[in-house]
NUVO-257379 format. One record per residue: x, y, z of N, C-alpha, C in turn. Coordinates in steps of 0.02 Angstrom, whole numbers, plus 50000, padded with zeros to 5 digits. Example, Ala and Ser with C-alpha at 12.3 -4.5 7.8 and 13.67 -1.06 7.14 Angstrom:
// NUVO-257379
506604971650390506154977550390506604983550390/506424988850354506844994750357506455000250394/
//
This chain:
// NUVO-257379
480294338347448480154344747417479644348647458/479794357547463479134358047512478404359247476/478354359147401477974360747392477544352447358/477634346947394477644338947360476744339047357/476414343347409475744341347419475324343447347/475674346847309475344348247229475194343447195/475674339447210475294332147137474774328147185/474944326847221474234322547246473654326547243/473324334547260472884338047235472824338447148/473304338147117473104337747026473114331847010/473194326147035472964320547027472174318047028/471824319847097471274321247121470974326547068/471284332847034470994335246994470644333246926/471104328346891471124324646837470624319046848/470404318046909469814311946900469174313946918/469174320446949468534321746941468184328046908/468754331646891468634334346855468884344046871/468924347246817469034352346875468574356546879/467974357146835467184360446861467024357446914/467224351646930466964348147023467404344347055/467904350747045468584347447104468474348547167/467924354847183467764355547264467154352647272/467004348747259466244344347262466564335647296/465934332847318466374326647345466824326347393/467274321447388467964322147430468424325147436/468274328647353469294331947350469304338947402/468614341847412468954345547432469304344147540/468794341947558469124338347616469974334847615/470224334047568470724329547556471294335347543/470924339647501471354346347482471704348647559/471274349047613471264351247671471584349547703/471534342547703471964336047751472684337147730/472704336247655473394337747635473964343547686/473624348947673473774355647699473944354447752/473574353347792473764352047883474104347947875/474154342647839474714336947865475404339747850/475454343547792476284346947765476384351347814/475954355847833476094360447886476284358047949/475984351647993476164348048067476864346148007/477054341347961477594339047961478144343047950/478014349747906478504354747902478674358747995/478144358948030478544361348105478724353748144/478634349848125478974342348168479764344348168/479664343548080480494344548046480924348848047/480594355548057481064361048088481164362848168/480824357448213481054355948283481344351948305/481664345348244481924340848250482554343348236/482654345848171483184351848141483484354448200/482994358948264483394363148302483574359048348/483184356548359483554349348425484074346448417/484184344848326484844342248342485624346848306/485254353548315485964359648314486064361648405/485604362348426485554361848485485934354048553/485904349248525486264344148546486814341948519/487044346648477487794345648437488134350248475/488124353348526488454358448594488464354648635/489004355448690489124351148744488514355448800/488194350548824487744351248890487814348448943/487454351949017487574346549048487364339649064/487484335649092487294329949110486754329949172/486204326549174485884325049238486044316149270/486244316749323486004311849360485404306949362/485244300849358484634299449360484424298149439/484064293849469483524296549525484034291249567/484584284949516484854280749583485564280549597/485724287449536486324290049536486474294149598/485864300249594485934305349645485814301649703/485524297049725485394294349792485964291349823/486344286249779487214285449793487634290449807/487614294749779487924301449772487944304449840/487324306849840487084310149896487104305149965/487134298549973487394294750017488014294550031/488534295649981489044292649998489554300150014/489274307449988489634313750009489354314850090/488784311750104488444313950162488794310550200/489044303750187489574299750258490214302150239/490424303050176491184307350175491234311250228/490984318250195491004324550238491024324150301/490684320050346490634318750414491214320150448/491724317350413492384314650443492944318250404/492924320150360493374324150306492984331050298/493584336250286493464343050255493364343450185/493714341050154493414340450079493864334450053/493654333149978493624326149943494034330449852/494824327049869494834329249823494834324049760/494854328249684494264325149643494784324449577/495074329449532495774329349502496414332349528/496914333749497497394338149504497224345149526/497384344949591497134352749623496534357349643/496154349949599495454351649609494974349249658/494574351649692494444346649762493574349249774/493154347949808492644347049829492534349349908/491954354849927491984352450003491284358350015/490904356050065490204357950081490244365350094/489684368450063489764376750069489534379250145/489314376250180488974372650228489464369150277/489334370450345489634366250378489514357950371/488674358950344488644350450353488404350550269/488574343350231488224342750171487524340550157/487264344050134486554344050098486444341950032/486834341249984486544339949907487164346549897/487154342149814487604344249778487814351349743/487274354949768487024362749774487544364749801/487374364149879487994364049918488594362949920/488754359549861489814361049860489664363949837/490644368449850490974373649813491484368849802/491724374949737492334368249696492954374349734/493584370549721494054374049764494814371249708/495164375449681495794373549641496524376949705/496594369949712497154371949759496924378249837/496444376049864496194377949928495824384749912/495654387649847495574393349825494914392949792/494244393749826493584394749810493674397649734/493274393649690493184394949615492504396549608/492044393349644491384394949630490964391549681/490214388949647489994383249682489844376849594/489734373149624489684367349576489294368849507/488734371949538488294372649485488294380149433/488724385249457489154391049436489534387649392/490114381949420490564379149388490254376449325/489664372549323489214368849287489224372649236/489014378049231488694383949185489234386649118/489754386949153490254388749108490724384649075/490724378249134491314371749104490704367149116/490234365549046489994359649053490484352949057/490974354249011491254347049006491774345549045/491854349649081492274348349149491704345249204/491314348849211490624347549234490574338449242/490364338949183489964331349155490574327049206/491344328649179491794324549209491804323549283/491804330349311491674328149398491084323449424/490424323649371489734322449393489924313349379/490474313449329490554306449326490984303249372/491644306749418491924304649473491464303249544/490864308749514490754308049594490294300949601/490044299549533489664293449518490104287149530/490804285849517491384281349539491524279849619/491404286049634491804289149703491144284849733/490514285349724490074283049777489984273449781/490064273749701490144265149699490524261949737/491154265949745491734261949794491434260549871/491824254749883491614253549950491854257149998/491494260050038491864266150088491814262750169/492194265550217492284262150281491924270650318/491514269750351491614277950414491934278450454/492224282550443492914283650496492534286950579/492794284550621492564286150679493034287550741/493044294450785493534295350819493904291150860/494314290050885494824283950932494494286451008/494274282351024494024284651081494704285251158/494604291151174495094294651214495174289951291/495764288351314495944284851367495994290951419/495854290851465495754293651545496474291851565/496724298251596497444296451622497614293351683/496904292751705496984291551774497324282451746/497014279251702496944274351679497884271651660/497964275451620498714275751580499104275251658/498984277751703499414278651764499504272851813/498684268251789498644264751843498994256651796/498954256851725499164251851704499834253151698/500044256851678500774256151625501444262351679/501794261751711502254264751732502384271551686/502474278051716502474282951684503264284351658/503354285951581504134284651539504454291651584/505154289651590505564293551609505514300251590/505504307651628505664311551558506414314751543/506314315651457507004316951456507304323051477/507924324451453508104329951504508004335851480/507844341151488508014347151437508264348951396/508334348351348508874351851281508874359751294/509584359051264509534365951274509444371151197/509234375651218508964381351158509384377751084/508814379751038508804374950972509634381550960/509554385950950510154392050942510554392050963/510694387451006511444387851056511814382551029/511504376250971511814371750955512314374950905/512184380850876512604382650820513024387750863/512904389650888513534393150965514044391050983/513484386151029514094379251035514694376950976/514714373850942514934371050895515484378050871/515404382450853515684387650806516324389750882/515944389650939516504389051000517094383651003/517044378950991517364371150990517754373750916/517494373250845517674375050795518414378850817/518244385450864518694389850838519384390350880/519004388150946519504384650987520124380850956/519854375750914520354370950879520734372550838/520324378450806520624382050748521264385750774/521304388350817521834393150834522584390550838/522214382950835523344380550863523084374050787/523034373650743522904370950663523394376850648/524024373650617524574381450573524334379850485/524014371950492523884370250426523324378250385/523514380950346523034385650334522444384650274/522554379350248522024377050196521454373950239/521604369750282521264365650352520944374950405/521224380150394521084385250445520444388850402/520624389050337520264395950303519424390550296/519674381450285519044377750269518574376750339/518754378550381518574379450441518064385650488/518404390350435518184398450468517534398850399/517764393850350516924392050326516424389250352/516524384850387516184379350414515974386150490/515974389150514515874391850570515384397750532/515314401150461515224405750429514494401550412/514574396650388513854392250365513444391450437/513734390450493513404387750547513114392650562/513324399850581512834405550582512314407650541/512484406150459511924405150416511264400650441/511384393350453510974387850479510614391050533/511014395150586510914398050641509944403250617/510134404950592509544412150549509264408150530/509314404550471508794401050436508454396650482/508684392650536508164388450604507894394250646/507944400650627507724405750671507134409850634/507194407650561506604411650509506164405750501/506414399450494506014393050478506124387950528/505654389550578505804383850660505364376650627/504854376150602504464371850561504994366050514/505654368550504505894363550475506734362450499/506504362050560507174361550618507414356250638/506984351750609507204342750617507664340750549/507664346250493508334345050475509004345550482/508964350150507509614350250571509944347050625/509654342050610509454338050697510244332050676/510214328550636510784324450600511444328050607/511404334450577512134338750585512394341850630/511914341850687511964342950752512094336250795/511734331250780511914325350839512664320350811/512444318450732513084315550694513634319050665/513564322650630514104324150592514614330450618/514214335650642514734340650674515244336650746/514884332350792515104329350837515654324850795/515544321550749516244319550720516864322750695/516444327650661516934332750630517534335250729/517054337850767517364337750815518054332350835/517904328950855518134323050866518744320450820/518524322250755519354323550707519764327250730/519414335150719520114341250729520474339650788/520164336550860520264335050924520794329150902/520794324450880521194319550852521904322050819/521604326950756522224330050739522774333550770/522424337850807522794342150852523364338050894/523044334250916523494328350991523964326950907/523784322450855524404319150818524884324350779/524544331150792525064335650761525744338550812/525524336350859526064340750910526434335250920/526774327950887527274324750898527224322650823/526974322350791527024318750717527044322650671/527204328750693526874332950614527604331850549/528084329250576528584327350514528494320250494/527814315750508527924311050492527634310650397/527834306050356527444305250271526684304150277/526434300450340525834298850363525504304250365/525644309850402525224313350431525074319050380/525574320150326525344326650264524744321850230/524684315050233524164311950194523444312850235/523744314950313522994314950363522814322750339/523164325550332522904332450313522764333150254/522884330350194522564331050140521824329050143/521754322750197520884320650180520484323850224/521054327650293520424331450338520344336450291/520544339250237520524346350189519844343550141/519884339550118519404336050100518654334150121/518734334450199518194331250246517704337650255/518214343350274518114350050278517764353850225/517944351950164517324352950105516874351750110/516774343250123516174338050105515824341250141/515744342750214515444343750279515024352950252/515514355350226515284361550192514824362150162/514934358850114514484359450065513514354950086/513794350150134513314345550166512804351550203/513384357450218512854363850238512754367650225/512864368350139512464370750100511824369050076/511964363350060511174357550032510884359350079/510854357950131510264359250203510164365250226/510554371350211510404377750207509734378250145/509914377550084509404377250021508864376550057/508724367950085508244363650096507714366250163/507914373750208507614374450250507044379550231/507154384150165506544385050133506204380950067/506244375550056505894374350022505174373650010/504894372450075504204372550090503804378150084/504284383150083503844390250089503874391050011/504594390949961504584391949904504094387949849/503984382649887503324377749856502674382949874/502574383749917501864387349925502034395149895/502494395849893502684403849818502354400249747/502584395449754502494392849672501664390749669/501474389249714500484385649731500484393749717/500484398249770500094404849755500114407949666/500744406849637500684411049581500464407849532/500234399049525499664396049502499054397649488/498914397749581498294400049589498164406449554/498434411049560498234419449528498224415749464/498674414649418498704412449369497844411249343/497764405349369497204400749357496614404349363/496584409849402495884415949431495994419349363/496284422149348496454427849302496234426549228/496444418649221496104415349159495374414849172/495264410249208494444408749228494144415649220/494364422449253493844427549248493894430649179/494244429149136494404430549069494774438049072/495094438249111495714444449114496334445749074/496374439949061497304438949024496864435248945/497194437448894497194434948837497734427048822/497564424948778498094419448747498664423048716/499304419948753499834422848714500134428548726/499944431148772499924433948841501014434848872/501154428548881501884426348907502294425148853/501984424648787502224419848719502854423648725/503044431148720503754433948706504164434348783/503774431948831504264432648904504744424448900/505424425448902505984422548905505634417648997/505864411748968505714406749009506384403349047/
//
């Protein structure tokens, strides 16, 4: 009750009286009372705010042998690595060429500066708390320092080991689909089969496609490399086959069955360059899809876009 200090003063009243309730002790006691309700009434209303105040997420501190691990184990990271990544997309790396303390990161979502740590801190404690607890994992682990391979002198390589043959020139990555569509059409011209002619003048129609796309995307030109060394060289090597067994066999029962499966082969091979047409941008269409994340992810964080926002856009 706040007003409890009344009966113990009318208690004290009743025994000595109340013509000499301020005589003696009571009144000292009257006094004591007072100050003591008053220190316990502000104890209790700072205890009160402390714990409305600790019912909010805050951040976390480190203690003195946390940060020293910590700070040991980003300081031999960094050495050797650009940054340390930490969740999904989320990564770590010194604002600073060299690391200093934890001041010094910036947080980065998908290679895209978000802040620095302690910015980050401010607004996402409990994302916060969570990194402050990886990085506390991350330092426990046993770590190796990575250290450069130390570089061999050629003079050295020359004097031990015989120098490898070299190979011969290839010729221009563009001329392989030249080539080929030349051979193609060559063959094509004396083929009267016309299902085998029209699946053919596809196959020469895709190869110029392949042709552009290894000419917009040279970075992923080693997929090509199979349909150029295996499979067009076979495909070759059929029609060349056919041709020779069509100019004495073509009335044989055998040979309408060889042309049904080269009609067949002539698809497969088609379509084999379609898939690998698809497959020569995919790398770029992945980094379309990272960029419109990223905006995504900025636009929220700076509180630009509301919730619910996409709710009526058809998916």
């Amino acid at each position: 009750m706040r007003n409890s200090w009344i009966f113990p003063v009318l208690f004290f009243m009743m025994i000595f009286g109340f013509d000499g309730m301020f005589s003696g002790l009571l009144f000292p006691l009257i006094i004591f009372f007072i100050i003591y309700k008053s220190v316990t009434k502000n104890n209790n209303e700072r205890q009160t705010v402390r714990r409305r105040s600790s019912s909010g997420q805050s951040r976390t501190r480190l203690s003195g042998r946390q940060s020293d691990l910590v700070n040991e184990a980003l300081g031999r990271y960094f050495r050797t690595h650009e940054k340390l990544p930490l969740l999904e997309e989320i990564s770590l790396r010194p604002e600073k060429a060299e690391y200093t303390g934890l001041r010094n990161l910036i947080l980065l979502k998908e290679d895209d500066c978000i802040g620095t740590l302690d910015e980050f801190g401010e607004r996402y404690p409990r994302l916060y708390n969570e990194v402050l607890r990886l990085l506390v994992e991350f330092a426990k682990q046993p770590q190796t320092e990575e250290t450069p391979k130390p570089k061999v002198k050629p003079e050295t390589v020359q004097a031990e080991e015989p120098v490898p043959a070299q190979p011969e020139p290839q010729q221009p990555e563009l001329d392989r689909a030249e080539a080929c569509i030349e051979k193609i059409n060559a063959l094509n011209t004396e083929i009267a089969n016309e299902s085998i002619t029209n699946g053919l003048y596809q196959t020469c129609a895709l190869l110029k496609h392949l042709a552009i796309a290894e000419e917009k995307f040279p970075e992923n030109k080693d997929k090509l490399d199979k349909l150029y060394q295996y499979y067009l060289p076979i495909l070759l090597d059929i029609l060349e086959n056919y041709k020779n067994i069509g100019q004495s066999a073509a009335n044989h029962e055998d040979f309408h069955e060889a042309e049904d499966r080269l009609n067949k082969t002539i698809i497969l091979i088609n379509e084999a360059m379609k898939t690998i047409s698809a497959t020569m941008a995919e790398d770029d269409l992945m980094s379309l899809s990272a960029d419109m994340t990223t905006l995504e992810a900025l636009l929220k964080k700076d509180g630009l876009v509301q919730e619910g926002t996409l709710s009526g856009v058809r998916k």
